[in-house]
LOKOLTI-707446 format. One record per residue: residue in one letter; x, y, z of N, C-alpha, C in turn. Coordinates in Angstrom, 3 decimals. Example, Ala and Ser with C-alpha at 12.3 -4.5 7.8 and 13.67 -1.06 7.14 Angstrom:
A 13.190 -5.690 7.800 12.300 -4.500 7.800 13.200 -3.300 7.800
S 12.850 -2.250 7.080 13.670 -1.060 7.140 12.900 0.030 7.870
***
This chain:
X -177.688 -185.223 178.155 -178.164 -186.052 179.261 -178.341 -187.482 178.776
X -178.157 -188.769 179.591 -177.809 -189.675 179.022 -179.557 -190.186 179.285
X -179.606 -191.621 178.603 -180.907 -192.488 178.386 -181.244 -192.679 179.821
X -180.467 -193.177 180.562 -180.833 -193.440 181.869 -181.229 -192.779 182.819
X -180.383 -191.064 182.500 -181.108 -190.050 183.210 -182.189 -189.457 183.156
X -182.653 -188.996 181.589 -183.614 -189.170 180.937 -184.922 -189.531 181.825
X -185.151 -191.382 181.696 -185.668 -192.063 182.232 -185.800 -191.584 183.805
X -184.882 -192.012 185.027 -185.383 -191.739 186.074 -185.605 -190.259 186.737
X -185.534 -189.405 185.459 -186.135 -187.854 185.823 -187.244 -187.658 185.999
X -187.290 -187.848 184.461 -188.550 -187.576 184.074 -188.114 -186.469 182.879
X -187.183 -186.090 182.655 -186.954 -184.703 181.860 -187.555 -184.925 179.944
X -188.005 -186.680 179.905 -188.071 -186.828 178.677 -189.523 -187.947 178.503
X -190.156 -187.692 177.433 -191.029 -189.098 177.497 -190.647 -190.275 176.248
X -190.463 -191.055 176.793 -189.589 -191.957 176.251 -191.046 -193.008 175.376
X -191.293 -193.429 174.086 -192.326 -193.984 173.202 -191.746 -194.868 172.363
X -192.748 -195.762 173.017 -192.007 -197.200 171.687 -193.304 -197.474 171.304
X -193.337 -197.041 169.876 -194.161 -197.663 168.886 -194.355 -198.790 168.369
X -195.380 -199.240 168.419 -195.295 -200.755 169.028 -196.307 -201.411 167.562
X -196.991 -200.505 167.092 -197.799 -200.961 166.011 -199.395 -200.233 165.774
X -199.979 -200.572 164.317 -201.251 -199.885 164.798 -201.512 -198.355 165.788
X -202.163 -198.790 166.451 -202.344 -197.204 167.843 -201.897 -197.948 169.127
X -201.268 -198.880 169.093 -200.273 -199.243 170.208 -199.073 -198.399 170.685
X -198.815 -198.082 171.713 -197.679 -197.093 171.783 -197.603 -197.437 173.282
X -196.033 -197.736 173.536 -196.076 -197.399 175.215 -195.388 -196.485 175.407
X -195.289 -195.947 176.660 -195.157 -194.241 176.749 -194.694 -194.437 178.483
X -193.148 -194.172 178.572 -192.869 -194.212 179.869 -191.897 -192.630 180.360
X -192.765 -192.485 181.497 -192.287 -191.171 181.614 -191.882 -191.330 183.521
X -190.220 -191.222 183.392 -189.780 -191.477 184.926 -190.159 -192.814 185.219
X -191.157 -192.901 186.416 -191.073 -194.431 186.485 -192.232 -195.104 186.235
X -193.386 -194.699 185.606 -194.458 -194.141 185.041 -194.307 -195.125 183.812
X -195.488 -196.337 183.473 -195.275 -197.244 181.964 -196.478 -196.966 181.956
X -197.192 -196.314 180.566 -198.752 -197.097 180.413 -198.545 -197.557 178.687
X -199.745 -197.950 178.458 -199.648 -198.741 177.248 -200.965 -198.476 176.491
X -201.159 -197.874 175.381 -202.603 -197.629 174.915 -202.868 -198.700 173.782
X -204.068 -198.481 173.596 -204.808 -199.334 172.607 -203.906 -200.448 172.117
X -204.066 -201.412 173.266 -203.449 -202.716 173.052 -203.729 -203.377 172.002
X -203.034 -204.151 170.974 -203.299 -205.008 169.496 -201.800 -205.521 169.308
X -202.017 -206.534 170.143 -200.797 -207.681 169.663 -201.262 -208.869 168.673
X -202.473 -208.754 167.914 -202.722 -209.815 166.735 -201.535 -209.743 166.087
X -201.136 -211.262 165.213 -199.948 -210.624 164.523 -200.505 -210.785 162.643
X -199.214 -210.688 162.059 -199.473 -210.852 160.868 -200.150 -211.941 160.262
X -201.138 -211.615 159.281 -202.029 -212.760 158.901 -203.393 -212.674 159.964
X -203.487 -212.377 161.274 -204.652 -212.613 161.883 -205.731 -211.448 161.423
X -207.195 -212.078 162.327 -208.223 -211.008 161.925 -208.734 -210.234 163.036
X -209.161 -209.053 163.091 -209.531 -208.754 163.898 -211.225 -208.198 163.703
X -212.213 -208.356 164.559 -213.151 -208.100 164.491 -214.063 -207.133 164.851
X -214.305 -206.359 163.975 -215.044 -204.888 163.883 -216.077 -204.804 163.974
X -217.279 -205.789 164.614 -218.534 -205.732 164.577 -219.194 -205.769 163.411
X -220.213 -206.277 163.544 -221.647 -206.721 162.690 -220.641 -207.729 161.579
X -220.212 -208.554 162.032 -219.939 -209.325 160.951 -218.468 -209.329 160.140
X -217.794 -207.596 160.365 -216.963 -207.321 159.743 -215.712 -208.022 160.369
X -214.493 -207.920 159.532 -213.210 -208.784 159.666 -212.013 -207.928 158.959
X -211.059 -207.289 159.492 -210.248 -206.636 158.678 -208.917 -207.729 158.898
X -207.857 -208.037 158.287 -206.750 -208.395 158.422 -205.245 -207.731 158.590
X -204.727 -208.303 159.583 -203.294 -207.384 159.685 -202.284 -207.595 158.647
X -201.986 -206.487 158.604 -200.647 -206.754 157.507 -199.052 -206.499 157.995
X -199.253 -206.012 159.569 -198.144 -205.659 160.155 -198.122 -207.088 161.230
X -196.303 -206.840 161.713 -196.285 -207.944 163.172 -195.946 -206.342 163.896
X -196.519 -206.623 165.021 -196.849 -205.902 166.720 -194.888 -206.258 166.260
X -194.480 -205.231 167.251 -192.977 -204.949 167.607 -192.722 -205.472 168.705
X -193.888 -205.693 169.463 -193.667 -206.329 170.693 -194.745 -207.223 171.330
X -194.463 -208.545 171.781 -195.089 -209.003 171.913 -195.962 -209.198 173.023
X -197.473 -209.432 173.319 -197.939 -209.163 174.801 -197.663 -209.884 175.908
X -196.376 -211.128 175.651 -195.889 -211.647 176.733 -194.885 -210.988 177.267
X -194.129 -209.756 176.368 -192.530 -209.245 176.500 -193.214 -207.908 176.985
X -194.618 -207.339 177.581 -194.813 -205.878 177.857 -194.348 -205.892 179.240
X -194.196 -204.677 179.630 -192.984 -204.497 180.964 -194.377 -204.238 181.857
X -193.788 -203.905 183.297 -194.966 -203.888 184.090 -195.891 -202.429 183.831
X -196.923 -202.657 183.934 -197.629 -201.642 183.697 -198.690 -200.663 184.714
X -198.770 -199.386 184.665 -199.316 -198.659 185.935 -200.669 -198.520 184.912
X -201.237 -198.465 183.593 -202.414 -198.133 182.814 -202.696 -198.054 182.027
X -203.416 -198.967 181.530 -203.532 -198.827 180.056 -204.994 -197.568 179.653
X -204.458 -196.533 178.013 -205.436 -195.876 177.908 -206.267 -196.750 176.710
X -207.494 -196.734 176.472 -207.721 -197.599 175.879 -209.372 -196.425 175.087
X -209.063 -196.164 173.820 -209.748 -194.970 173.087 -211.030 -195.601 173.262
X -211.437 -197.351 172.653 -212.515 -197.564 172.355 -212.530 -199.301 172.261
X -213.776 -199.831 172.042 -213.824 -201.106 172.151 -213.662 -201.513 170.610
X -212.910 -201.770 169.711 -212.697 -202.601 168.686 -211.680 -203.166 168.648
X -211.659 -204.037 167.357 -211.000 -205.905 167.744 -209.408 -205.108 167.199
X -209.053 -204.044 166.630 -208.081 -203.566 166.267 -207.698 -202.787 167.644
X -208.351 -202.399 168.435 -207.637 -201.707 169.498 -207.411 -202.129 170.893
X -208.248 -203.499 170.825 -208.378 -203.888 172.321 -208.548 -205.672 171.983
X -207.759 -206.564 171.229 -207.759 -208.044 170.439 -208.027 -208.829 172.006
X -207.904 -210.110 171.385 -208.421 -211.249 172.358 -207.237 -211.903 172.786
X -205.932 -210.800 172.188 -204.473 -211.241 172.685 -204.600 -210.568 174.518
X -204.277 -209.257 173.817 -204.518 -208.165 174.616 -206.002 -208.892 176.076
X -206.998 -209.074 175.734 -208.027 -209.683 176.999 -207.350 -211.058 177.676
X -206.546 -212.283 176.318 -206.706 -213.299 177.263 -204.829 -213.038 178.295
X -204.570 -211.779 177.923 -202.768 -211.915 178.553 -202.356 -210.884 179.071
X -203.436 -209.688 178.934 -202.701 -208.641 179.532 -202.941 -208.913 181.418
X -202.368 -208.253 181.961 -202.585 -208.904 183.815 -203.783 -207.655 183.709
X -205.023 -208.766 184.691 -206.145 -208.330 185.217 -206.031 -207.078 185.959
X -205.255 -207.192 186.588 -205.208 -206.311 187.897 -204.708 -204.671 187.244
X -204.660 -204.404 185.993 -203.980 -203.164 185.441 -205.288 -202.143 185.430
X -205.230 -201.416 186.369 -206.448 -200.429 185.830 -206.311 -199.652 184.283
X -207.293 -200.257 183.748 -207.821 -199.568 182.305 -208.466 -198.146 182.609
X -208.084 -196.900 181.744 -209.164 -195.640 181.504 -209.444 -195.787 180.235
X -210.624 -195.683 180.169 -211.642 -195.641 178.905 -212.586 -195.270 178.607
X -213.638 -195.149 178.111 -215.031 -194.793 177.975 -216.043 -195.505 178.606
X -216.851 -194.843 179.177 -217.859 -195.873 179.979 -218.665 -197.048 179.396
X -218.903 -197.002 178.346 -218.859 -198.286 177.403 -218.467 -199.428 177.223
X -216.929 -198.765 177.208 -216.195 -200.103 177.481 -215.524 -200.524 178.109
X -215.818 -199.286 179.683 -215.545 -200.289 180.699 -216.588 -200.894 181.390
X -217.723 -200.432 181.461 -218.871 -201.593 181.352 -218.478 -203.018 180.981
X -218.229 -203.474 179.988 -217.820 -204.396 179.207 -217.097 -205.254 179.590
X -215.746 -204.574 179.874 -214.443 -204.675 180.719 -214.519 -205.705 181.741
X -215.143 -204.898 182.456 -215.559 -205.302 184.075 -216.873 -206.358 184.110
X -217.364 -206.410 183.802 -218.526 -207.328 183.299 -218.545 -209.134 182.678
X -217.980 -208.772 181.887 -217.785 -209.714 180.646 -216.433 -209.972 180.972
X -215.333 -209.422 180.783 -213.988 -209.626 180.506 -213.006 -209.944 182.032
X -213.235 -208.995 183.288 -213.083 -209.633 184.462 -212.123 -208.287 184.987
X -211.382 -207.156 183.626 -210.720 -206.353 184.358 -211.135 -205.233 184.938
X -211.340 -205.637 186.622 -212.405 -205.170 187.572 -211.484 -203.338 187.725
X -210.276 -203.032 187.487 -210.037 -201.984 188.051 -210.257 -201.383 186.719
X -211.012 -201.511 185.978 -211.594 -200.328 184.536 -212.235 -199.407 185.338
X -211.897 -198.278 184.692 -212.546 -197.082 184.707 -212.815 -196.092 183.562
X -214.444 -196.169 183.371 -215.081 -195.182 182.591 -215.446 -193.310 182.861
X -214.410 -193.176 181.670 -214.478 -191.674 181.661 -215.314 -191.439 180.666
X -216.062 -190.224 181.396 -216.496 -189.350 180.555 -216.218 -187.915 180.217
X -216.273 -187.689 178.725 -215.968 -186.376 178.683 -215.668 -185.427 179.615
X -213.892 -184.737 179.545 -213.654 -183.704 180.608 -213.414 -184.370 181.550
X -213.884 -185.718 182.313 -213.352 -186.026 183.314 -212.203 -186.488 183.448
X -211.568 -186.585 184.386 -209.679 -186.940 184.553 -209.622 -187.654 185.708
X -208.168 -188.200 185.642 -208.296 -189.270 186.671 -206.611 -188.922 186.740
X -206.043 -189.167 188.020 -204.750 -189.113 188.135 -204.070 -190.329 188.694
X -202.974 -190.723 188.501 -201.787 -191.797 188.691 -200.852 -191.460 189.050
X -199.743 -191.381 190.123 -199.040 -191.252 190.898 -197.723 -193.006 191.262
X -196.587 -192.141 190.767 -195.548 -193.519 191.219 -194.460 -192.803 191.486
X -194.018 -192.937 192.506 -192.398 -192.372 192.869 -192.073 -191.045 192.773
X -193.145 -190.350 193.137 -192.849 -188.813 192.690 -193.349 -188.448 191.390
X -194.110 -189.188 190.625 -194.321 -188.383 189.541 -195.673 -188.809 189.045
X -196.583 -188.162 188.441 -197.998 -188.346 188.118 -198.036 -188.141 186.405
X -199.409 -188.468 186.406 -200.518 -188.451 185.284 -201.877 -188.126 185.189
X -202.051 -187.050 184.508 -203.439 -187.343 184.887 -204.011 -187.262 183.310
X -204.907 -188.073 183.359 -205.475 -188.321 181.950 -206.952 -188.107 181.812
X -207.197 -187.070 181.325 -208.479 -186.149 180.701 -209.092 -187.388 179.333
X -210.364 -187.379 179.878 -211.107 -187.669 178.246 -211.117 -186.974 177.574
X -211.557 -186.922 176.367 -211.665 -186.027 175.439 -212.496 -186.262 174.061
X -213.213 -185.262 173.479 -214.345 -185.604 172.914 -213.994 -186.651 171.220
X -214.141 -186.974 170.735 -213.728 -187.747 169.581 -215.285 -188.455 169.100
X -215.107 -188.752 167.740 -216.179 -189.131 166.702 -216.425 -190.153 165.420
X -215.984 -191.288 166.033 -215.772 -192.126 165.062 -216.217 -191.958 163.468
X -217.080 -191.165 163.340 -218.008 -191.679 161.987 -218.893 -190.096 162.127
X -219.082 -189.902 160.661 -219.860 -188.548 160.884 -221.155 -188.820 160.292
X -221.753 -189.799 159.781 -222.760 -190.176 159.629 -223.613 -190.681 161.119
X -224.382 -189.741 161.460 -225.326 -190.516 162.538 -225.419 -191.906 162.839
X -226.314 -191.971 161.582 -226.742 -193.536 161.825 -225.380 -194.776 162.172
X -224.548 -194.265 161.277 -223.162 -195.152 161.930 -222.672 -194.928 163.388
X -222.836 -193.707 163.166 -222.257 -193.694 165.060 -223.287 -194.617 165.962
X -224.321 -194.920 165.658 -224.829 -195.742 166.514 -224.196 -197.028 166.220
X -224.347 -197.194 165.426 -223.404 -198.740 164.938 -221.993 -199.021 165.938
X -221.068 -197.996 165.805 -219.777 -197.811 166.422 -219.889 -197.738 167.775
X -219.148 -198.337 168.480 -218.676 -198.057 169.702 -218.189 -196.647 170.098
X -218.600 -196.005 170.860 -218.206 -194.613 171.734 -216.551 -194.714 171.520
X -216.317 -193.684 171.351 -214.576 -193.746 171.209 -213.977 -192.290 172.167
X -212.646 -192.069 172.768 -212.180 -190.997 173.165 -211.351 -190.609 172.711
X -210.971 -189.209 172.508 -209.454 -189.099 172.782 -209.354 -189.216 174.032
X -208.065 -188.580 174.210 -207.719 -188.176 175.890 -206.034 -187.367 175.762
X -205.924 -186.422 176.748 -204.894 -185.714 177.239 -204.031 -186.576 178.481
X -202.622 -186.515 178.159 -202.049 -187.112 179.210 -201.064 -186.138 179.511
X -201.002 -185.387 180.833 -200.151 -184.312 181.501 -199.387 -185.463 182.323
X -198.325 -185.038 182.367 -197.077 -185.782 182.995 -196.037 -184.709 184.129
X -195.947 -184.696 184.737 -194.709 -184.337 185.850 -195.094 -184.470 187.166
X -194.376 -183.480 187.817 -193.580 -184.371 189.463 -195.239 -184.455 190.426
X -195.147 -185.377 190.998 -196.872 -185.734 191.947 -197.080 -184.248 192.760
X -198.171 -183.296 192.192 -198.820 -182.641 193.128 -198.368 -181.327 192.235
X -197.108 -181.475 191.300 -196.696 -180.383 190.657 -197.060 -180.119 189.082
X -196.842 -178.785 188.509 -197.507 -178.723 187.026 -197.123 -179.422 186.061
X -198.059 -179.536 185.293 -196.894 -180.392 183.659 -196.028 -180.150 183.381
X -195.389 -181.083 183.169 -194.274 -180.856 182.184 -194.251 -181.466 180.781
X -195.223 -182.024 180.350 -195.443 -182.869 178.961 -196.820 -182.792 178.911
X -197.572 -183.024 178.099 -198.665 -182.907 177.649 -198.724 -183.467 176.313
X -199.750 -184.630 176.456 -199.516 -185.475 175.093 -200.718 -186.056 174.996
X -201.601 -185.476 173.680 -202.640 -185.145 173.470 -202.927 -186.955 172.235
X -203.630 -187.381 172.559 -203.920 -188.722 171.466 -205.381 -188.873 170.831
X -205.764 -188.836 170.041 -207.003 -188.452 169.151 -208.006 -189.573 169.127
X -207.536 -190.849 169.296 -208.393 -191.724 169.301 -208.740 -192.274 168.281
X -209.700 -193.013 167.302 -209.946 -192.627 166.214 -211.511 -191.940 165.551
X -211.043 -190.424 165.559 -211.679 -189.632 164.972 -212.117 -188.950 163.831
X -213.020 -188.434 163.674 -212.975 -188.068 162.808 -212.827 -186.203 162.845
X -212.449 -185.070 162.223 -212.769 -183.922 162.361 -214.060 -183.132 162.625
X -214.205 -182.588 163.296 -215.203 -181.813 163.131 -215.381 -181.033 164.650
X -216.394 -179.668 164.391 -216.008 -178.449 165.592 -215.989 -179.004 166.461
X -216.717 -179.799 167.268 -216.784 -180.303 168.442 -214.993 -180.126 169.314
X -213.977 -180.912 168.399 -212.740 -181.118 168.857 -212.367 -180.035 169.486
X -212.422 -178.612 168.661 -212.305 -177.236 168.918 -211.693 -177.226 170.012
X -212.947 -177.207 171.463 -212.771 -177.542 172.990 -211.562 -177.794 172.957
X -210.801 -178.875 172.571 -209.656 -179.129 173.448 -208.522 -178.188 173.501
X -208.650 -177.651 172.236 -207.432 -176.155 172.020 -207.693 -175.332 172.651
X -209.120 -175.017 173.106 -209.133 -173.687 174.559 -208.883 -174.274 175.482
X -209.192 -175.423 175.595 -209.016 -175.580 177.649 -207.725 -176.658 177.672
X -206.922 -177.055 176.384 -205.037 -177.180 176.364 -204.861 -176.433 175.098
X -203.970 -175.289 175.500 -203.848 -175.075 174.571 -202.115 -175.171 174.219
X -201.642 -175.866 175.156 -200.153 -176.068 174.930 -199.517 -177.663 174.479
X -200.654 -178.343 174.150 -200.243 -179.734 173.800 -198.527 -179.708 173.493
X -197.821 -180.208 173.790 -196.519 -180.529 173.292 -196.187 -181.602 172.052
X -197.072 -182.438 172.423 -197.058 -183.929 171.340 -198.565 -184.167 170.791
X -199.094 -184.113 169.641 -200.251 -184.911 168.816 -200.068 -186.553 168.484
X -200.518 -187.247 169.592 -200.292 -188.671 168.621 -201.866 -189.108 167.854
X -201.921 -188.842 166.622 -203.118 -188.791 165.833 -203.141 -190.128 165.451
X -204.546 -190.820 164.873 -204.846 -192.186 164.380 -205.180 -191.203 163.523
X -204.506 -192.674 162.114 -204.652 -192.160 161.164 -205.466 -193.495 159.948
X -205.192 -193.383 159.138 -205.045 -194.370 157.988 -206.546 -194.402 156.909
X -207.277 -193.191 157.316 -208.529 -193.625 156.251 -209.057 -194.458 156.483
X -209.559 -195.448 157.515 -210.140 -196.744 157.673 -211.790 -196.556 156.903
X -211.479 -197.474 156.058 -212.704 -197.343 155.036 -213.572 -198.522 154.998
X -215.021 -198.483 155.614 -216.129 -199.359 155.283 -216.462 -199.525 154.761
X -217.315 -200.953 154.502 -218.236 -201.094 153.599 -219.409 -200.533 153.058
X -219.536 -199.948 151.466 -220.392 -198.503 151.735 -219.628 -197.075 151.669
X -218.149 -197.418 151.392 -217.369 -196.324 151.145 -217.439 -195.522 152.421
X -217.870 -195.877 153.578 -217.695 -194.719 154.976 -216.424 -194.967 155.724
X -215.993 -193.217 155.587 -214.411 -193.691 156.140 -215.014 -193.300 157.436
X -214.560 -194.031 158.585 -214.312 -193.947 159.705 -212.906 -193.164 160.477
X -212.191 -193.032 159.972 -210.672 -192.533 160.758 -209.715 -191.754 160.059
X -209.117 -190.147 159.835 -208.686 -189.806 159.614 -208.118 -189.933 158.452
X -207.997 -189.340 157.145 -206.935 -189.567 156.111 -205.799 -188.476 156.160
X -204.948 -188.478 155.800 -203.975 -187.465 155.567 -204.579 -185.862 155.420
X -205.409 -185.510 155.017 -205.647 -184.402 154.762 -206.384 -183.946 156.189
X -207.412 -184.933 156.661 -208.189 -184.603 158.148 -207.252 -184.528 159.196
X -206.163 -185.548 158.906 -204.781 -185.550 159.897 -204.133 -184.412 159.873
X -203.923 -183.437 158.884 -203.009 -182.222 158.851 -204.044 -181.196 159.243
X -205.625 -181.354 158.763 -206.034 -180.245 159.358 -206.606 -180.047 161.361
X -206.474 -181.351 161.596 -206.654 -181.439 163.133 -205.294 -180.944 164.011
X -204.237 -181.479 163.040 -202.921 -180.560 163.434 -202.873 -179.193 163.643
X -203.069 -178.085 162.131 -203.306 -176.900 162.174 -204.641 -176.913 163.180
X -205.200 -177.550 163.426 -206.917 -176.514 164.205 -205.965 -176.445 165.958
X -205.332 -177.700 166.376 -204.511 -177.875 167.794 -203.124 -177.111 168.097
X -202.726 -177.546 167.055 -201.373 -176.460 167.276 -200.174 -177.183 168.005
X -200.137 -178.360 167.990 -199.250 -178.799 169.041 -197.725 -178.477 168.646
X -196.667 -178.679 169.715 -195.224 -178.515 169.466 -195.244 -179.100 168.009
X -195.449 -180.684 168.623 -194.866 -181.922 167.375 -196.209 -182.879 167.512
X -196.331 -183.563 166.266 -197.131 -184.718 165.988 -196.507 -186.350 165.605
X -197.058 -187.312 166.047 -196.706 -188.530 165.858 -197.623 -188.989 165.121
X -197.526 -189.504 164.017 -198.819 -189.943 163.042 -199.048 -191.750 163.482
X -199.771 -192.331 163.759 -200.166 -193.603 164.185 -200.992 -194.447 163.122
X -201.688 -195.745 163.470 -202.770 -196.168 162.587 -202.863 -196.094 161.682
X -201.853 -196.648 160.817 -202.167 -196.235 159.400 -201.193 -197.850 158.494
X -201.772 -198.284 157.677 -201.022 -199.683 157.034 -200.985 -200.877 157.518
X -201.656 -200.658 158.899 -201.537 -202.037 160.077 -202.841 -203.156 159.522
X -203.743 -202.385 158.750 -204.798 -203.239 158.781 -205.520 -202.815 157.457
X -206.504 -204.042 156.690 -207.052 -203.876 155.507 -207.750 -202.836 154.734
X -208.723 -202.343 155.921 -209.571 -201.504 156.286 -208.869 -199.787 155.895
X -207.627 -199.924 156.284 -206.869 -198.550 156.033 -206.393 -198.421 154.597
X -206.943 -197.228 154.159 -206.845 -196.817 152.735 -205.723 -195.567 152.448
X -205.407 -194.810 153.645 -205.020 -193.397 153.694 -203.211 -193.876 153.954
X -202.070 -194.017 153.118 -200.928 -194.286 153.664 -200.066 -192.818 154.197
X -199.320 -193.168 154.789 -198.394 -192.407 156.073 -197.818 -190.876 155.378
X -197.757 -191.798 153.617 -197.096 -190.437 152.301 -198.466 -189.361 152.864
X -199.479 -189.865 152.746 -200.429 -188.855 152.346 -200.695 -187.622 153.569
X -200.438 -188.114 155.040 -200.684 -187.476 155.967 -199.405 -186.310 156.035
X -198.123 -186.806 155.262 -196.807 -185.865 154.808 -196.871 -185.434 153.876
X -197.668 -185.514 153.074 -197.717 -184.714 151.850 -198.453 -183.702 152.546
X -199.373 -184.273 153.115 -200.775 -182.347 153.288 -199.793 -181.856 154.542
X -199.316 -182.263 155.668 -198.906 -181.206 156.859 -197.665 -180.661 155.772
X -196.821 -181.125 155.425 -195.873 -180.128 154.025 -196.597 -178.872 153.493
X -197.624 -179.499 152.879 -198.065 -178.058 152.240 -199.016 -176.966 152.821
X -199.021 -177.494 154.120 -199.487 -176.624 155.071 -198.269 -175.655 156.456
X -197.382 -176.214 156.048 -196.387 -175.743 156.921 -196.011 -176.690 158.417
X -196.607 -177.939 158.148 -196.582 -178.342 159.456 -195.586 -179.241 159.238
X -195.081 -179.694 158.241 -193.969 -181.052 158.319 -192.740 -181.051 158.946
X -192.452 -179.533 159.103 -191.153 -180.042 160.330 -191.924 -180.485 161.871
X -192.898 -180.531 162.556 -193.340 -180.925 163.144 -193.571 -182.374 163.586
X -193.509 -183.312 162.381 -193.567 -184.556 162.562 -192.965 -185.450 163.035
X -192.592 -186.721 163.633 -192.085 -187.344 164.677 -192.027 -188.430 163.870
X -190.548 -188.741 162.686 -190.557 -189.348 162.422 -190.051 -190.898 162.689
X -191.361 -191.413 163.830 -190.686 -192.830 164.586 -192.194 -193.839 163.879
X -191.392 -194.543 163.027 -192.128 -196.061 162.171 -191.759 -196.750 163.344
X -192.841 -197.820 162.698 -193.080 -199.287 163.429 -192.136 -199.579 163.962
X -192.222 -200.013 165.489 -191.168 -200.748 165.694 -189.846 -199.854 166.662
X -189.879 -198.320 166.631 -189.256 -197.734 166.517 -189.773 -196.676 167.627
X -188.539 -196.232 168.259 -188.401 -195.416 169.605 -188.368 -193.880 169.656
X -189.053 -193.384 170.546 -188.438 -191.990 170.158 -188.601 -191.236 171.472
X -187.806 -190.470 172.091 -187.920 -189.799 173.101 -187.834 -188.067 172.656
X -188.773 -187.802 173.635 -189.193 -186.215 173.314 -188.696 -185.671 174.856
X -187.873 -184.784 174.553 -188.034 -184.302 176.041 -188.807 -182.900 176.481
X -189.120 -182.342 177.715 -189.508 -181.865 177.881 -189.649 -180.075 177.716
X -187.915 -180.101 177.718 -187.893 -178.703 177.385 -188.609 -178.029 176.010
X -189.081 -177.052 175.951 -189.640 -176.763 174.755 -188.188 -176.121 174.298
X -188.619 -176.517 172.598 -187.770 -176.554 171.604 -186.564 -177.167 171.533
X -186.613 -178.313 172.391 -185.644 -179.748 172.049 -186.685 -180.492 171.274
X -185.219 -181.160 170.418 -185.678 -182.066 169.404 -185.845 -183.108 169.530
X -187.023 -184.053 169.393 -186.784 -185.847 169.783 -186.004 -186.149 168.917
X -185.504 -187.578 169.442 -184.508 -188.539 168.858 -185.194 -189.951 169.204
X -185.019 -190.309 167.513 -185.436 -191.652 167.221 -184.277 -192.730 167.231
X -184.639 -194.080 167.545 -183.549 -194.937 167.954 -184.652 -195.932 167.711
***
């Protein structure tokens, strides 16, 4: 089936990795765009209380060249996932789903009035030309130290089910946010337990004080095995100072766990369409 058919089916979800936990994700006629970060190379982005990490990657795309957009998902409020590129250029009028936190914030402070705060389990659906979305929060944990989680901004995952308006999934593409492991996640493997795609944040993001905040390779392979999905896309990882955990390490542990044919190998910059049938293979371009 060719690219174009693909596209106005719906039979495939088409992902351009864009940088960081940036990813746009168009399925039929369906664009959203998550955790916006068009800082480019050399800039800083700002992590609260003072902190400053620096990019070491350029965005693949820039936030004047993003196509029109039906929603951005947006995990959490930091200067790596949501920059002052992303506030002063993305168009107002795009309804954001996010955490009630930061769409408080959003809408408040920043002006983009169609934010909407989810909370856990709740879902919200999107509809264009015959074909929907509906996007579930989902529980996630920045930091497993208490006292830091107060520090941190509330973060989500979220589930995104994709096919025809009014009809069942046909994709299911599960994104972690940046988390950390622990039972809580559990939940999402009983009540989906067919994820098709894992797009995990990754990279070890390590504080001051030695507290990692975000996944390393080894938490990345075991959130894999605890979910089970078809395939995984590994994200977040090398874009910024702060990240200690590189892309080897999250392929070294799903390898020796049995999960590495699973992986979705699309780097920076780089495309990949998954289609829907189970047990077709994506193709990177």
């Amino acid at each position: 089936m060719s690219q174009s058919t693909d596209h106005r089916t719906g039979d495939a979800l088409d992902i351009h990795f864009v940088g960081n936990a940036t990813v746009l994700l168009s399925y039929g006629p369906l664009t959203l765009l998550t955790d916006p970060n068009f800082l480019h190379r050399g800039q800083y982005a700002y992590l609260g209380y003072g902190l400053l990490s620096r990019r070491l990657t350029e965005p693949a795309l820039d936030v004047h060249d993003a196509p029109r957009l039906d929603a951005v998902v947006l995990s959490h409020l930091h200067g790596d996932h949501w920059d002052r590129r992303a506030r002063r250029h993305l168009d107002h009028t795009v309804p954001i789903l996010t955490t009630p936190h930061a769409a408080r914030r959003l809408r408040a402070v920043h002006g983009f009035h169609r934010t909407a705060g989810l909370r856990t389990w709740k879902a919200l659906t999107l509809q264009r030309d015959g074909v929907q979305v509906t996007v579930t929060a989902l529980p996630g944990r920045h930091a497993g130290h208490a006292m830091l989680r107060m520090l941190l901004p509330p973060v989500m995952g979220s589930m995104l089910e994709f096919g025809p308006a009014g009809g069942p999934a046909r994709m299911r593409l599960y994104i972690s946010g940046d988390t950390l492991v622990y039972d809580g996640l559990q939940e999402i493997a009983d009540r989906f337990p067919a994820a098709d795609l894992a797009v995990l944040h990754l990279g070890g993001t390590r504080l001051p004080g030695g507290f990692v905040v975000t996944m390393d390779g080894t938490q990345g392979a075991e959130l894999a095995r605890r979910l089970d999905p078809r395939l995984v896309l590994p994200v977040h990882y090398g874009d910024y100072t702060v990240m200690r955990s590189p892309l080897s390490a999250f392929v070294a542990e799903a390898d020796a766990i049995g999960l590495g044919d699973r992986i979705v190998h699309c780097g920076h910059g780089q495309h990949a369409r998954v289609p829907c049938a189970p047990g077709a293979a994506p193709e990177i371009y």
